[in-house]
C-alpha positions as CSV (number, residue, x, y, z in Angstrom):
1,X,27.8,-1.7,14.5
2,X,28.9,-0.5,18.0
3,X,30.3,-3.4,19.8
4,X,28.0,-6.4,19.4
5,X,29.7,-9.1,20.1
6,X,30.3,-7.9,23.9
7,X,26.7,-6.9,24.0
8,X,25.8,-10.7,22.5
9,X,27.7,-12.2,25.1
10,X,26.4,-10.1,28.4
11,X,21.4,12.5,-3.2
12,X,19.3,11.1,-5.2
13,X,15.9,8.9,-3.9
14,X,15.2,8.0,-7.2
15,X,12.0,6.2,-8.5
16,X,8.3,7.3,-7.4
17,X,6.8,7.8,-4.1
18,X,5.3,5.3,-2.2
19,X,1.7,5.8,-0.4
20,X,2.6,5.6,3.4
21,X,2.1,2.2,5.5
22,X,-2.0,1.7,6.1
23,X,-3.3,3.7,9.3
24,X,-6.4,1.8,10.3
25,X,-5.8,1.1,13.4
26,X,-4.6,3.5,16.7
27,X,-0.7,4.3,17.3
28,X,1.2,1.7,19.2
29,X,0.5,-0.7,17.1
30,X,2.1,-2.0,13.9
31,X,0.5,0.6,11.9
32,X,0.7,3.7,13.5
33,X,-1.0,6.8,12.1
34,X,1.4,8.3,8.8
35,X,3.1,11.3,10.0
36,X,3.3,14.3,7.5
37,X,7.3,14.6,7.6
38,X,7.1,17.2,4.6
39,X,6.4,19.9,6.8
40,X,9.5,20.2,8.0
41,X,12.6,21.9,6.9
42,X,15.4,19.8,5.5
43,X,18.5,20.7,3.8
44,X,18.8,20.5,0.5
45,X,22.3,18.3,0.4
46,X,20.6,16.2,3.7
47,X,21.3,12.3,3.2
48,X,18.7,9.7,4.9
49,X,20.2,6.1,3.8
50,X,19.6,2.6,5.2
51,X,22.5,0.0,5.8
52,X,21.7,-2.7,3.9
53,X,24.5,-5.3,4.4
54,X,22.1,-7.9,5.5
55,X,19.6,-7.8,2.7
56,X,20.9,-9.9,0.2
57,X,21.1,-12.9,3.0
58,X,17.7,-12.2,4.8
59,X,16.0,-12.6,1.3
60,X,17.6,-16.3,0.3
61,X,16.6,-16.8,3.6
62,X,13.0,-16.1,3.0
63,X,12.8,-12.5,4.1
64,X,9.6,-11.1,2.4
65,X,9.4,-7.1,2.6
66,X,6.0,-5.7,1.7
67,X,4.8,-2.4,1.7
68,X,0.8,-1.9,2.6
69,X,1.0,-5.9,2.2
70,X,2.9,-5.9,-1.9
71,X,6.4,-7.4,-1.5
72,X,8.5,-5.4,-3.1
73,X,12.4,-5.6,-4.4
74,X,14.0,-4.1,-0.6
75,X,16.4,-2.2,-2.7
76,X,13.8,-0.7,-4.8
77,X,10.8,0.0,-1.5
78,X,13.6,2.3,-0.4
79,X,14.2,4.1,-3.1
80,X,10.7,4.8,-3.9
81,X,10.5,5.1,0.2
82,X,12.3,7.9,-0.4
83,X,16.1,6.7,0.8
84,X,19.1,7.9,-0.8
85,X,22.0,6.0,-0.2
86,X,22.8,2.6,0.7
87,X,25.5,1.8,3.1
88,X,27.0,-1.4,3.2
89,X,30.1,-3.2,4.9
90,X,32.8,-5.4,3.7
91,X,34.9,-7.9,5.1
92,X,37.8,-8.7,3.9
93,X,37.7,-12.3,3.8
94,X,35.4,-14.1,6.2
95,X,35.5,-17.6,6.1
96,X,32.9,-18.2,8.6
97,X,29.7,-16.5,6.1
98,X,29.8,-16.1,2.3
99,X,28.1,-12.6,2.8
100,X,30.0,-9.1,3.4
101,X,32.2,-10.6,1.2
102,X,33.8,-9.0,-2.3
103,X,31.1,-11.1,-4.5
104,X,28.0,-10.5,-2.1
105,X,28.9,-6.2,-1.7
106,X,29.6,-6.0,-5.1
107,X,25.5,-7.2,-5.7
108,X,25.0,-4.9,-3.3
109,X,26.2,-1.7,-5.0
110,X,25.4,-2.6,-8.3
111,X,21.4,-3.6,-6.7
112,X,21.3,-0.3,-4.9
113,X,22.5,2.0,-7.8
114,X,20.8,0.3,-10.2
115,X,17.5,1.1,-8.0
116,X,18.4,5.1,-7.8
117,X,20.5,5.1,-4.3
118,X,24.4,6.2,-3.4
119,X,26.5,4.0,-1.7
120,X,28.7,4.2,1.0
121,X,31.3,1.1,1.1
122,X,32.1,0.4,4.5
123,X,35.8,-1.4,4.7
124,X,36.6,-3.0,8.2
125,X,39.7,-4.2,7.3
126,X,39.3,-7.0,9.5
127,X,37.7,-10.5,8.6
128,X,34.8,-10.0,11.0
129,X,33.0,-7.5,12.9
130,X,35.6,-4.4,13.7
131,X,34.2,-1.7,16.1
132,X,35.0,0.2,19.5
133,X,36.1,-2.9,20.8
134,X,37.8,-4.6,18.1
135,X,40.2,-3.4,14.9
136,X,41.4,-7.3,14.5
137,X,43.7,-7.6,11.1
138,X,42.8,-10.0,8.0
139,X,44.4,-13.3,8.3
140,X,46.3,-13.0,5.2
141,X,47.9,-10.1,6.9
142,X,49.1,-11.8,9.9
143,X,52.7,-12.3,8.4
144,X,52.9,-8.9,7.9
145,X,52.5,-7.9,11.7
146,X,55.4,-5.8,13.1
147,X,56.0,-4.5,10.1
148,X,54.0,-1.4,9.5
149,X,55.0,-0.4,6.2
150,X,54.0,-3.3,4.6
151,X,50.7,-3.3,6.5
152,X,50.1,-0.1,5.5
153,X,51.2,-0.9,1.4
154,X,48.7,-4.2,2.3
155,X,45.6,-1.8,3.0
156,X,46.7,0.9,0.3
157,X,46.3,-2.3,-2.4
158,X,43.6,-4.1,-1.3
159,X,41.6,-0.4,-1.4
160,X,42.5,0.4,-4.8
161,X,41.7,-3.0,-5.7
162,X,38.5,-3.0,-4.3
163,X,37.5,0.3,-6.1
164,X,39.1,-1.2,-9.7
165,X,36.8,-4.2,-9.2
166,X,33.9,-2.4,-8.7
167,X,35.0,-0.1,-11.4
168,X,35.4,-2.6,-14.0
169,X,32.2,-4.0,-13.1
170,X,30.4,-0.5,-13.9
171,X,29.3,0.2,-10.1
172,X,31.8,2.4,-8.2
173,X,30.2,3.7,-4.8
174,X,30.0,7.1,-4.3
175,X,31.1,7.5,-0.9
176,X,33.6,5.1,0.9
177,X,34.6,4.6,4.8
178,X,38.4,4.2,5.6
179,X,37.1,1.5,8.8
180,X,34.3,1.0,10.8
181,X,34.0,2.3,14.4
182,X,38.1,3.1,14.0
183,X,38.0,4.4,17.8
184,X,40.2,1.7,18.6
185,X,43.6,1.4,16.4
186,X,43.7,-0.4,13.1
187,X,45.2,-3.7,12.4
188,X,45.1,-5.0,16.1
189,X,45.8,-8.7,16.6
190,X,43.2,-10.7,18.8
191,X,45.1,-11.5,21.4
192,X,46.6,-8.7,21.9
193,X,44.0,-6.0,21.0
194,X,44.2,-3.0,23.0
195,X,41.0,-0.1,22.9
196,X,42.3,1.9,25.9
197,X,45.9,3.4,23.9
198,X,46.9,4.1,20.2
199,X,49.7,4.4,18.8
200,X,49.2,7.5,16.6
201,X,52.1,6.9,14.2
202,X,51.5,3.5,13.2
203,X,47.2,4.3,13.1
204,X,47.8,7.3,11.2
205,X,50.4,5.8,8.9
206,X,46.8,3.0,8.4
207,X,44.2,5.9,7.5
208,X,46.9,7.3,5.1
209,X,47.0,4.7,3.1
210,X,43.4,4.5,2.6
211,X,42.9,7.9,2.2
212,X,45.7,7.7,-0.6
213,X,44.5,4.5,-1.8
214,X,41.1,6.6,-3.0
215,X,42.8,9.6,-4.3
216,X,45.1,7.5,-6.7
217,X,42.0,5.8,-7.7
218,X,40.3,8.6,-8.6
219,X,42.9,10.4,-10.6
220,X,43.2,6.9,-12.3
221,X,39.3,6.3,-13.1
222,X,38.4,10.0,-13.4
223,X,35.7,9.2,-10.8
224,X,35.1,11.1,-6.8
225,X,34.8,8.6,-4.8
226,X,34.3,10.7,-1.2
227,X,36.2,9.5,2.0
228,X,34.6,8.7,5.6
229,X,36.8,8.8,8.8
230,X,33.7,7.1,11.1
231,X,33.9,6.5,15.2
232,X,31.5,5.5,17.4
233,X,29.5,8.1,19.9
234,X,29.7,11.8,19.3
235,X,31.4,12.3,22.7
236,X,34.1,9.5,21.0
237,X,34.3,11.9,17.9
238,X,35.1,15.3,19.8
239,X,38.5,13.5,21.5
240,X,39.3,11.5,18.7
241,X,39.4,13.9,15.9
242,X,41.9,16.2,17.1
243,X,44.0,14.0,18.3
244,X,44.3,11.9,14.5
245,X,44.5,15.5,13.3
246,X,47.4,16.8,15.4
247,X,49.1,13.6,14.1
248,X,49.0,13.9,10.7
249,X,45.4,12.9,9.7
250,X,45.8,13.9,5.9
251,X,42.5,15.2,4.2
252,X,39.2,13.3,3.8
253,X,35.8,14.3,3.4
254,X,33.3,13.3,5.3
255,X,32.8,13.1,9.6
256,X,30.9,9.5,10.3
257,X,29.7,8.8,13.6
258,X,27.5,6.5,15.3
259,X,25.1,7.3,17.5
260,X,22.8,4.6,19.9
261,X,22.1,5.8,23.7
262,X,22.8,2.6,24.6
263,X,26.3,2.6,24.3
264,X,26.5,7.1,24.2
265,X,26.8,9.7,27.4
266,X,24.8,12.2,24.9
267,X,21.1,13.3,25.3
268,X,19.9,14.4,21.7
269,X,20.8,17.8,22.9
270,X,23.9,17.3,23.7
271,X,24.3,15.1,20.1
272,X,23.6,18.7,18.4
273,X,26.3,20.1,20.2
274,X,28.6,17.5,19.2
275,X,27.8,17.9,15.8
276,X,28.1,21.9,15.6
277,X,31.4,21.9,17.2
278,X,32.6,19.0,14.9
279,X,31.4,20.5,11.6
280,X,32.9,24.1,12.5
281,X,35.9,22.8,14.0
282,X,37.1,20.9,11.2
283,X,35.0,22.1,8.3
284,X,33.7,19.0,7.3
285,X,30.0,17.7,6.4
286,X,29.2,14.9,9.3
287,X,26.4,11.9,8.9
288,X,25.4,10.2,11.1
289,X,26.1,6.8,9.2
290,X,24.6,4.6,12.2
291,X,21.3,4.6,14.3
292,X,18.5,2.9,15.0
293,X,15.4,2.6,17.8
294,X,13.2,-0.7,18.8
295,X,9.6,-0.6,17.9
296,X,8.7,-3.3,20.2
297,X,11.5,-5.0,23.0
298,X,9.3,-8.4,22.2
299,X,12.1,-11.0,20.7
300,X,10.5,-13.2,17.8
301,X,13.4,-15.8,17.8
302,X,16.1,-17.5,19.9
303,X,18.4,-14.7,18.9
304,X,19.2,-12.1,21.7
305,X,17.7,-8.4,20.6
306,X,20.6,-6.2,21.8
307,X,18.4,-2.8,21.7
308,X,16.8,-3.5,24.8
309,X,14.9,-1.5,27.5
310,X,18.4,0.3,27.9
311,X,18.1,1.7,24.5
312,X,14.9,3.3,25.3
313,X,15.0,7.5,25.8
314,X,11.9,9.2,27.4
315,X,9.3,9.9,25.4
316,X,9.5,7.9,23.0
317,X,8.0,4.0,23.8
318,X,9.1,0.7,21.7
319,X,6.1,1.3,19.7
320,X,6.0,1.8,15.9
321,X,4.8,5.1,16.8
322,X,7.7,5.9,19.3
323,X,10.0,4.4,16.9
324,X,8.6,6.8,13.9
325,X,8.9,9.8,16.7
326,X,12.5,9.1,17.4
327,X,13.9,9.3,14.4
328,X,11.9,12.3,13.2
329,X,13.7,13.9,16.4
330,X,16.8,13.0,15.8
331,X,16.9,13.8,12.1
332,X,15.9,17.8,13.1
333,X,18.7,17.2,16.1
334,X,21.6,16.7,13.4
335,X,19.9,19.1,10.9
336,X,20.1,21.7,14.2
337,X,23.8,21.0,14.8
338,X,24.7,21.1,11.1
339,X,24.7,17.9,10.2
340,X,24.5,16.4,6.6
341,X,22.2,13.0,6.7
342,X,21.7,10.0,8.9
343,X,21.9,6.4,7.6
344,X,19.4,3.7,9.7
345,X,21.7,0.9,10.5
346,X,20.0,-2.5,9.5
347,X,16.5,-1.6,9.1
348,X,16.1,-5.5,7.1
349,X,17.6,-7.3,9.6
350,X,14.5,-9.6,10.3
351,X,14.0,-13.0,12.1
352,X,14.3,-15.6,9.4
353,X,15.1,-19.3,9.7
354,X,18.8,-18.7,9.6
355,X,21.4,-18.0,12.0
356,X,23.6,-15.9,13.1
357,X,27.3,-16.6,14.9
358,X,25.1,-16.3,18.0
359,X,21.7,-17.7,17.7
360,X,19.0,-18.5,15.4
361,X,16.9,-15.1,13.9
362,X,18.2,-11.9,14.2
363,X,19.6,-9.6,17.0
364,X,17.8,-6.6,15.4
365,X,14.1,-7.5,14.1
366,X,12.8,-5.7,17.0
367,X,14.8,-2.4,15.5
368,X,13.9,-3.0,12.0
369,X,11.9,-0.9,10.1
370,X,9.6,-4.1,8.9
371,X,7.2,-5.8,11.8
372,X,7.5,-9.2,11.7
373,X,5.3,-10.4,9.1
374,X,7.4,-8.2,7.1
375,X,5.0,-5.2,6.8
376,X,6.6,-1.7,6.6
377,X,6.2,0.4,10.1
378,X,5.6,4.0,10.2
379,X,9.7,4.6,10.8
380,X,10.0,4.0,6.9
381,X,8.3,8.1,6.0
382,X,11.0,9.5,7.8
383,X,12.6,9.0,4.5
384,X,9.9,11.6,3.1
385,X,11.4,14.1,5.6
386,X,10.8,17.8,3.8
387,X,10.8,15.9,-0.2
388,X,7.2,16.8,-0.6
């Protein structure tokens, strides 16, 4: 998730089809009039997934979600909403939350497959949030600093032994991300984390590792997991990219990028562009792995939202309805550049009575895809987009 602790502080669907949120009353409110998203044209191998990483703590924390007013498994409304992968993150050890850790993800993959949805493991090699701002290394790597061969040995392990413990319990994700939001370099210590400069050898040297860490897996387990290289904002991507490729970027599969106006310099246009030129450049599918729009800029809670009025683009209100129209846009914007799918980033992040390192609620139930009685918003048939 693009930089939220500065912003704090300033394919397979699986299951049947669910009938679309009620449309009683007029658009703009909660339950906007159902969109027919079948009549448009969507690639066959087009991915629309939902990160989930929050959903296993919003529901011991009351979280109810409900579809036309049934509660339903969350795992299982996606799936039958259409969804078809999960994307999750892990932490490496976080001391300060017993989610995102090895226990809680591990629920998460096995919850998700077992409901018909992918999933895209998301390692951030850090022990907290790691995005554009931040790459900080795992505590129990902190010896290991200044020595960049046994860092890199360090992240090659704890990837393959992430994959064998999932593999042993039966549920090995499909797809897997070598970082999060790696526009910054890996492995930075706090103090002395630096997002302007990267040493290419050493970062390289990092995403090497991984990348070897899943092909040694796989010829051990006979499975595919894929590989994600992901960075924040397409206009981040097109300078990024070549520069990891001229030193030594070794294969992977997948182009990930984020993409929020609030923190980008590209219209929806312009994101199209972006995507063409990385996709023919490199010859790689691209998915957008993170996105998301408010359907309201009211906060329920004493948490901060941080998609605010900044977030908005013209056109398209914090309504359900705007919210609904949004993302149909920008699903035929990647499908226009030659894209490959687009994951919503925390659509069940509601307001419960729980906290967050910041503030009671959540940051993000005015982006969810649930209002706040829990009720699924218009947003949700996007997921129908051209599977009718």
């Amino acid at each position: 998730m693009a930089c939220i602790l500065c912003t704090l502080f300033a394919c397979s669907g699986g299951g049947k089809k669910l009938a679309g949120p009620k449309s009683e009353v007029s658009p703009g409110e909660n339950q906007a009039q159902v969109q027919d998203e079948s009549a448009l044209a969507r690639p066959e191998n087009f991915l629309l997934g939902a990160d989930l990483s929050y959903v296993n703590e919003m529901e011991d924390c009351g979280a109810v979600y409900r579809w036309n007013g049934e509660a339903k498994d969350p795992y299982t409304l996606f799936a039958e909403a259409g969804s078809d992968l999960v994307r999750v993150r892990l932490w490496h050890n976080p001391q300060w939350t017993r989610y995102s850790n090895l226990e809680d993800v591990s629920e998460t993959v096995a919850r998700a497959q077992v409901s018909g949805q992918r999933v895209l493991l998301d390692l951030h090699y850090s022990d907290t949030w790691a995005d554009p701002d931040k790459q900080y290394i795992p505590a129990a790597w902190e010896h290991l600093y200044g020595d960049d061969e046994a860092l890199a040995d360090a992240l090659y392990n704890y990837t393959r032994d992430v994959l064998e413990h999932m593999h042993s319990a039966g549920h090995v994700p499909e797809f897997i991300q070598i970082g999060n939001e790696t526009n910054a370099e890996l492995l930075q210590r706090e103090a002395e984390m630096n997002k302007e400069e990267i040493h290419w050898p050493r970062n390289i040297l990092f995403f090497n590792h991984g990348l070897q860490a899943v092909k040694d897996f796989n010829e051990e387990a006979n499975t595919n997991v894929q590989t994600f290289i992901h960075i924040a904002q397409p206009e981040n991507a097109l300078s990024w990219f070549p520069q990891a490729m001229a030193a030594g970027l070794n294969d992977f599969d997948f182009i990930g990028i984020s993409y929020y106006k609030k923190w980008s310099t590209h219209s929806m246009p312009e994101l199209t562009s972006a995507i063409a030129q990385l996709v023919t450049r490199y010859n790689k599918p691209l998915i957008v792995v993170e996105a998301s729009y408010p359907w309201t800029l009211e906060n329920f809670d004493s948490a901060n939202n941080i998609l605010a009025e900044d977030s908005l683009v013209r056109g398209y209100p914090a309504t359900p309805q705007g919210q609904h129209d949004y993302f149909k846009a920008l699903i035929k914007a990647i499908i226009d550049g030659g894209g490959n799918g687009l994951v919503y980033w925390e659509p069940a992040w509601v307001s419960t009575s729980c906290s967050t390192l910041w503030g009671q609620g959540s940051h993000w139930e005015n982006a969810a895809t649930f209002d706040n009685e829990g009720e699924a918003l218009p947003v949700m048939n996007i997921y129908r987009f051209g599977k009718e």
